[in-house]
Structure formats: structure tokens, C-alpha cells
C-alpha positions as CSV (number, residue, x, y, z in Angstrom):
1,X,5.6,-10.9,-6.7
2,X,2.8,-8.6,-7.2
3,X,1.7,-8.7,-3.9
4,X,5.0,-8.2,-2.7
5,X,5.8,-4.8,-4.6
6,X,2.2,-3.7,-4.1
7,X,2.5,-4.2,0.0
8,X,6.2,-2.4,-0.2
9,X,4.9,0.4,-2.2
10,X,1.9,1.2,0.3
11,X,4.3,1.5,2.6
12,X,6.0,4.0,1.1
13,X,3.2,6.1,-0.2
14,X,0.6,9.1,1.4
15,X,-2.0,7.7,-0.4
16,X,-1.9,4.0,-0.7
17,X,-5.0,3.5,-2.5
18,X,-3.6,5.0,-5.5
19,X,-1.1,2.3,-5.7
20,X,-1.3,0.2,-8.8
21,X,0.7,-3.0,-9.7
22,X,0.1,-5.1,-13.5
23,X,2.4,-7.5,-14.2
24,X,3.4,-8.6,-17.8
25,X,4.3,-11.9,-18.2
26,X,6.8,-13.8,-20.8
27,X,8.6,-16.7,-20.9
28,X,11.6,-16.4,-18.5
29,X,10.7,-12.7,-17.5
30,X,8.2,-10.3,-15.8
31,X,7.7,-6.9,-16.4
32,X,6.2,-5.9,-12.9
33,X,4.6,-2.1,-13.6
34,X,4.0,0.2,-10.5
35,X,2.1,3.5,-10.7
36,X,1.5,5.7,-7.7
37,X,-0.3,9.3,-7.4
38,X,2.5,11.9,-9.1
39,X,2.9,13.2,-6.1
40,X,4.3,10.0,-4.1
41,X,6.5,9.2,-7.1
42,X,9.1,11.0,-4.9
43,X,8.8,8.6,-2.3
44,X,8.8,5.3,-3.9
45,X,12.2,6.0,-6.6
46,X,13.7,7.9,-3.6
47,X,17.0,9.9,-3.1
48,X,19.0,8.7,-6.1
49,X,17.0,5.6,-7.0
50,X,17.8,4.0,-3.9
51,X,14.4,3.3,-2.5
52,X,13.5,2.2,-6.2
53,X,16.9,0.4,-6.3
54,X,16.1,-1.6,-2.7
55,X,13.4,-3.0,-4.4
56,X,14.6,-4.2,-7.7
57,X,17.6,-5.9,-5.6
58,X,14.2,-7.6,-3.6
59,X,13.1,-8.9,-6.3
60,X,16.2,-9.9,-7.9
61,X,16.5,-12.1,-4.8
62,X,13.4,-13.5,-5.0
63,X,13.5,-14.1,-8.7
64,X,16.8,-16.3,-8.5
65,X,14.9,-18.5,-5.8
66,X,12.3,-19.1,-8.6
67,X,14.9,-19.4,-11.0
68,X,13.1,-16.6,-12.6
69,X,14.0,-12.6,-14.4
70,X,11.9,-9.3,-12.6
71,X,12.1,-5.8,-13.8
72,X,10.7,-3.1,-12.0
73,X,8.9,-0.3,-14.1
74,X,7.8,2.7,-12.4
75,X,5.0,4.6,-14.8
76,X,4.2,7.8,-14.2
77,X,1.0,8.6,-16.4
């Protein structure tokens, strides 16, 4: 899943080397943590959280197939 949000996110982004993906894991969940320059933050939450939202839904889907929870953090630091 990493590789997946990380490939999605550059992408999205002006300057993809910036892009950053941890991921915490637990049990039954994974807190997957994405951090981008400040100024492409814009572009990977989008109008309304959709872009941010399209995501999420992804790995929803992909997380039921592995019988298994994501959550999507966005950092800004």
C-alpha cells in the first residue's frame, strides 16, 4: 500500500521528490502517513477533499481485498 499512495501522490505533485510515505502498523489497521512540500498540499487534498477522498476510497478497496483497515493521514509539518 505504500507504494501505491507514494506512486499516486507523485502524480499529483510539482515536486515529486518531496513526497514522503511511513506507514504505521497495528494489528488489524495501518495508519499510512503522506507528507508533500507545503506548497503541493493543495494538489494532493484537492477541491473539497476529493482528490484526498479518491484515495482513501482506493485504499478502502484494496484494504477489504486484504481483509484489512487503511487510514490516510496527510501531515503537513
Amino acid at each position: 500500500m505504500k507504494d501505491l499512495v507514494e506512486s499516486i501522490a507523485k502524480q499529483l505533485v510539482d515536486k515529486p521528490e518531496m513526497v514522503e510515505v511511513k506507514v504505521i502498523e497495528s494489528e488489524h489497521t495501518s495508519v499510512i502517513e503522506l507528507k508533500v512540500d507545503k506548497e503541493d498540499m493543495g494538489k494532493v487534498i484537492g477541491r473539497e477533499g476529493k482528490t484526498a477522498k479518491a484515495i482513501r476510497t482506493i485504499l478502502g478497496a484494496a484494504g477489504n481485498k486484504l481483509k484489512k483497515r487503511y487510514v490516510l493521514e496527510i501531515v503537513n509539518d
